[in-house]
C-alpha positions as CSV (number, residue, x, y, z in Angstrom):
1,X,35.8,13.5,-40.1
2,X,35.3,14.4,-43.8
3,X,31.8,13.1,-44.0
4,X,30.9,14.8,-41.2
5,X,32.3,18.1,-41.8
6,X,30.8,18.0,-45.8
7,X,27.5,19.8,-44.5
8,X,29.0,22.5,-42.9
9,X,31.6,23.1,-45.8
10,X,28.8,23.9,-47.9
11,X,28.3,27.6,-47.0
12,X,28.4,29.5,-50.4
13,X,28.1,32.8,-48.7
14,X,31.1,34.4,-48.7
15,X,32.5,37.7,-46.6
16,X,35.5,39.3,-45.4
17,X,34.7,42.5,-43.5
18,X,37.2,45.2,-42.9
19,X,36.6,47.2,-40.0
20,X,37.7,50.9,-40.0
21,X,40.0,51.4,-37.2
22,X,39.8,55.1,-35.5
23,X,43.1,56.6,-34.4
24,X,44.6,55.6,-31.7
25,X,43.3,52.0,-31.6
26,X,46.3,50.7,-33.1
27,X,48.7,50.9,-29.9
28,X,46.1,49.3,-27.6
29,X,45.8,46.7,-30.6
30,X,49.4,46.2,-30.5
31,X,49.6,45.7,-27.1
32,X,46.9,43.2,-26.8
33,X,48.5,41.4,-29.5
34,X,51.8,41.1,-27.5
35,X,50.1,40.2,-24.4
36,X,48.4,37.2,-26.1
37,X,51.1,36.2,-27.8
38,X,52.7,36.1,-24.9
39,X,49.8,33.8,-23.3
40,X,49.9,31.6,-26.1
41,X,53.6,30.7,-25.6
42,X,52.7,29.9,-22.2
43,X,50.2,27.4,-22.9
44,X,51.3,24.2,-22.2
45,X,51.1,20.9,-24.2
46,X,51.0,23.4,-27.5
47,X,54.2,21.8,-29.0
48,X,52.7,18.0,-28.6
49,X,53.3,15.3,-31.1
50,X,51.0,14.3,-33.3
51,X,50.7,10.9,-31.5
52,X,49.6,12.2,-28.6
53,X,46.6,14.0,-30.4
54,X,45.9,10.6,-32.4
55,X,46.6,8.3,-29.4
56,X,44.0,10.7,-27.2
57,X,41.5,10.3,-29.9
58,X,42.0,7.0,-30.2
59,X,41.1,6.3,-26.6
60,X,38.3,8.0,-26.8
61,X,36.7,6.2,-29.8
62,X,37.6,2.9,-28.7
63,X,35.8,3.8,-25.7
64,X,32.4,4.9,-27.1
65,X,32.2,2.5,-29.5
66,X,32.5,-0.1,-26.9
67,X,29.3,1.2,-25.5
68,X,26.3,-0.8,-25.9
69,X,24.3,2.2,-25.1
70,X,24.5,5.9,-25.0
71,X,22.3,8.7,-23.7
72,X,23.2,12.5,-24.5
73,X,22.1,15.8,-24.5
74,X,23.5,19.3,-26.5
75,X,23.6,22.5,-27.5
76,X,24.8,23.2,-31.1
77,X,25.7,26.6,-32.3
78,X,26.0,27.2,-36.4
79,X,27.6,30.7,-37.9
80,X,26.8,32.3,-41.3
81,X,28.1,35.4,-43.2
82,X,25.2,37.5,-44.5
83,X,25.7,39.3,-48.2
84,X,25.9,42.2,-46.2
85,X,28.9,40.8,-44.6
86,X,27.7,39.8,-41.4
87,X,28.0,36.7,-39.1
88,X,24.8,35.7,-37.5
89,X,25.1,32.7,-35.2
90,X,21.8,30.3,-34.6
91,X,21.3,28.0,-31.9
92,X,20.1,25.0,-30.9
93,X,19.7,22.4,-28.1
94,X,18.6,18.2,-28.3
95,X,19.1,14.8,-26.4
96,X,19.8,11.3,-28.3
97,X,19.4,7.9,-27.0
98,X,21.9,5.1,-28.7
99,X,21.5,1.5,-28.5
100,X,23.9,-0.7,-30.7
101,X,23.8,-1.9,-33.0
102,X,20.5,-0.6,-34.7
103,X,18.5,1.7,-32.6
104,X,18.8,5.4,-32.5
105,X,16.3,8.3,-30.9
106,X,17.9,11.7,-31.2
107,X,15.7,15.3,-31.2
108,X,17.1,18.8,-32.3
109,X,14.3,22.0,-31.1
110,X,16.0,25.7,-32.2
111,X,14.2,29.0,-33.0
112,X,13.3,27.2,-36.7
113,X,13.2,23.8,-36.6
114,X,11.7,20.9,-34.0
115,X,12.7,17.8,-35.3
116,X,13.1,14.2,-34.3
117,X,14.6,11.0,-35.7
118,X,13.5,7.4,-34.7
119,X,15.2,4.0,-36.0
120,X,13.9,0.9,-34.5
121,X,16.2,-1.2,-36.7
122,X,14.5,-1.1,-40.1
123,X,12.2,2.2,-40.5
124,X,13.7,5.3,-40.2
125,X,11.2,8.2,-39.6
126,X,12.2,11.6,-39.2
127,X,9.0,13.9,-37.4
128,X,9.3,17.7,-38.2
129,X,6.8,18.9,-35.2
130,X,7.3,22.6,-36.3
131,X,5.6,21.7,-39.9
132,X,3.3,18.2,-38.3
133,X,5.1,16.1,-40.7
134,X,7.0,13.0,-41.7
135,X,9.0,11.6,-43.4
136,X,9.8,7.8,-43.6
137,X,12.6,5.6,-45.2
138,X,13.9,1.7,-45.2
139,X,17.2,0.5,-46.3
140,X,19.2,0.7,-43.2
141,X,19.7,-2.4,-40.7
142,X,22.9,-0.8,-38.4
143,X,22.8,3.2,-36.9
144,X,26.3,3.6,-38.7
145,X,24.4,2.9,-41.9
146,X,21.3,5.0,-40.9
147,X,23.9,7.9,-40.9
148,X,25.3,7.6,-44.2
149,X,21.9,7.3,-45.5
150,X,21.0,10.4,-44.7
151,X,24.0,12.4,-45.2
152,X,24.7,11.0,-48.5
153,X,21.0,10.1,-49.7
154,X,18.9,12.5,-48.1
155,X,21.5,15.3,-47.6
156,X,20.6,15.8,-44.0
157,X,23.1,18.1,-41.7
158,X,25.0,15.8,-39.6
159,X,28.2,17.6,-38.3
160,X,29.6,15.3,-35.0
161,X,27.5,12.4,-36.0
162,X,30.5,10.7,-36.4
163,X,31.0,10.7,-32.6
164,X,28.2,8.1,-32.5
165,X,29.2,5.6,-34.8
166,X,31.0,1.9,-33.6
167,X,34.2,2.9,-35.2
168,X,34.7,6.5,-35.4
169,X,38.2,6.8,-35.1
170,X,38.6,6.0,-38.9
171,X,36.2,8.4,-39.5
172,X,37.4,11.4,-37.5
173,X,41.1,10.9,-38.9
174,X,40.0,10.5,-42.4
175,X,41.4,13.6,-44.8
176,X,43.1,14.7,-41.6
177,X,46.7,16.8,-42.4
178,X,48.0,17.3,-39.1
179,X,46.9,16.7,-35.1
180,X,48.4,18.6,-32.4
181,X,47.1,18.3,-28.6
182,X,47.1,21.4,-27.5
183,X,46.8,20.8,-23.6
184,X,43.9,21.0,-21.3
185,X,41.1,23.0,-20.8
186,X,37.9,22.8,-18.3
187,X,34.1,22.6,-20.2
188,X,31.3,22.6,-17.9
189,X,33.8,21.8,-14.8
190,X,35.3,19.0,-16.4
191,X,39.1,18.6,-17.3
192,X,39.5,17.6,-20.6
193,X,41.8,17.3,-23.5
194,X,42.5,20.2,-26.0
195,X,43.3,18.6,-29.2
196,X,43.0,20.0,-32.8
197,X,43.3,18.9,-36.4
198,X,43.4,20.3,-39.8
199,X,41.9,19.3,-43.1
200,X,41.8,20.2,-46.6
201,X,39.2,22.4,-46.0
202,X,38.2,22.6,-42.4
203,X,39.9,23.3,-38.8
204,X,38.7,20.8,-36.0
205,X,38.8,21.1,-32.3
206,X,38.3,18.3,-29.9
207,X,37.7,18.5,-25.9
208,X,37.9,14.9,-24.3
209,X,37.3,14.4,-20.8
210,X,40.6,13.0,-18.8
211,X,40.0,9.7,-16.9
212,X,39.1,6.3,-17.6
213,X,35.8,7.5,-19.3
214,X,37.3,9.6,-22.3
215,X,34.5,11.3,-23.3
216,X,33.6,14.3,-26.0
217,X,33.1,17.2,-24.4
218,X,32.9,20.0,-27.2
219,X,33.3,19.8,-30.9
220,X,34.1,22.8,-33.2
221,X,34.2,23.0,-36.8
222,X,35.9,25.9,-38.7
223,X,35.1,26.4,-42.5
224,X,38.3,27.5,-44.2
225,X,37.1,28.2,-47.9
226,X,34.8,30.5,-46.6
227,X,35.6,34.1,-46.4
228,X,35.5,34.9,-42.4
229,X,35.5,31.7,-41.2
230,X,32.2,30.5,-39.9
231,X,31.8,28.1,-37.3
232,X,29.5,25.0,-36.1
233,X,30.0,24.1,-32.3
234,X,29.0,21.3,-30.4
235,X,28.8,21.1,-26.6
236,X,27.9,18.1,-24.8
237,X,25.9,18.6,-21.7
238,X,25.5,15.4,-20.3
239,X,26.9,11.7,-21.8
240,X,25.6,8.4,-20.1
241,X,26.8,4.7,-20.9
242,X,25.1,1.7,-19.5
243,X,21.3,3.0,-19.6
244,X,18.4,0.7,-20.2
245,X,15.8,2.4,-22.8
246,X,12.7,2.4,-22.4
247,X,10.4,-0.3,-24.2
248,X,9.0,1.6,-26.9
249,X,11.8,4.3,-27.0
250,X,12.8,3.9,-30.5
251,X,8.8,3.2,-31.7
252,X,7.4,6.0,-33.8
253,X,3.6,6.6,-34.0
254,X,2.3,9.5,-36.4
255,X,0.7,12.3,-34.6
256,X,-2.9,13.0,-35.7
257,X,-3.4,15.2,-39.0
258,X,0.4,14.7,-39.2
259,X,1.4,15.2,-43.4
260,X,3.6,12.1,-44.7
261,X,6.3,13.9,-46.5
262,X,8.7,12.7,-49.5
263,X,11.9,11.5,-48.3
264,X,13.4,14.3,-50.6
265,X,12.1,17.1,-47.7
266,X,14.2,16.3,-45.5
267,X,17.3,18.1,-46.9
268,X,15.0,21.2,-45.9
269,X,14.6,20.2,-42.1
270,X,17.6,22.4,-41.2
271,X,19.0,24.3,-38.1
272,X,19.4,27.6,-40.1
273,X,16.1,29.6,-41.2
274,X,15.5,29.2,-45.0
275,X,16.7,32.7,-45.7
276,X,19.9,31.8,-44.7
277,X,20.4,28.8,-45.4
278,X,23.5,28.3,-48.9
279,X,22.4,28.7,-51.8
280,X,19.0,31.2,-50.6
281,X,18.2,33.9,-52.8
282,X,16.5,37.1,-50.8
């Protein structure tokens, strides 16, 4: 999970606010605080092995990397702290199509940023519709490659990515410190898996579907060197094996007028608005 958690580490804007509390809120603090602690003892599963956590995610990899094809869809949520100290979350939605080993189509549409990628095996083209253009590179002949590409060369944001790759158990476990499984929780009416991990520099929680189809079902990503903690959450809506793309699903044409970009821009086609994105200077 370290290469896909080295985007969202990145955040250089650093808070820690420090409410004023009114008299009189500390009792009913107090007692919420016992009433959850309380909860939280209850919670079964909390004092798991790390086995189980590992074994659990195990499963799950093994499972989608044995998938010769994979159709998703999303909704991603990303937090930032403001220099005035406060968190602004942005949102965004998309779909991907996956078929091994070298053909990807995946789209991201939020309040900045339209943007889709296509990879039919040797030309990766990434189309910002928001801007009408495009941007087009070579190099790559697998999707696991394709990624690294463009986290490492380009610098694109790719947090989860790793859930797509033919391995990714070695890549989720990578830098990780501890694993607990937590127990179970329910996203979108599905039992799953609670499981979480720590790293270095991040907090990672896991959601896996029970059943003989261990699938994601939400990813969350907590910065720890950040002041306030920001997140990025992933929620997966839908997850298909076993479809059949269409023909010319993977094909990328150029819309009319569309500007060919340097590769280079594509660092810039981001889910945050440039204002807020690290590093911006007001």
């Amino acid at each position: 999970m370290k290469n896909a958690l080295w985007r969202f580490s990145r955040f250089d804007v650093m808070a820690q606010t420090k409410p004023t509390d009114p008299a009189g809120r500390h009792s009913r603090r107090a007692a919420s605080g016992l009433v959850l602690a309380a909860l939280l003892a209850s919670v079964p599963g909390v004092q798991a092995g790390p086995g189980d956590a590992k074994s659990i995610l195990k499963a799950m990899s093994d499972y989608i990397g044995s998938q010769k094809t994979i159709e998703l869809s999303f909704d991603s949520d990303i937090e930032v702290i403001t220099p005035e100290l406060e968190k602004i979350q942005f949102t965004n939605s998309g779909d991907a199509i996956l078929s091994r080993p070298d053909k990807l189509r995946a789209h991201r549409v939020g309040g900045y940023a339209d943007v889709a990628l296509f990879f039919d095996g040797k030309t990766a083209s990434v189309f910002a519709k928001h801007i009408n253009g495009y941007a087009q590179f070579e190099g790559a002949s697998t999707v696991d490659q394709l990624l690294e590409a463009l986290r490492m060369g380009q610098g694109v944001a790719l947090p989860g990515a790793d859930l797509l790759l033919t391995s990714p158990y070695d890549a989720l476990v990578a830098g990780v410190l501890e694993a607990k499984h937590i127990g179970r929780g329910v996203i979108n009416g599905r039992e799953c898996e609670h499981l979480a991990f720590r790293n270095a520099d991040t907090d990672w929680q896991l959601w896996v579907e029970v059943g003989d189809k261990p699938i994601p079902c939400k990813l969350v990503i907590t910065s720890k060197t950040v002041n306030s903690a920001p997140q990025y959450t992933l929620r997966l809506k839908s997850f298909k094996t076993g479809v059949e793309p269409a023909a010319d699903a993977f094909r990328f044409a150029p819309p009319a007028g569309a500007e060919k970009l340097n590769p280079d821009a594509l660092v810039g086609l981001d889910e945050l608005p440039p204002a807020a994105a690290p590093g911006a200077k007001k």
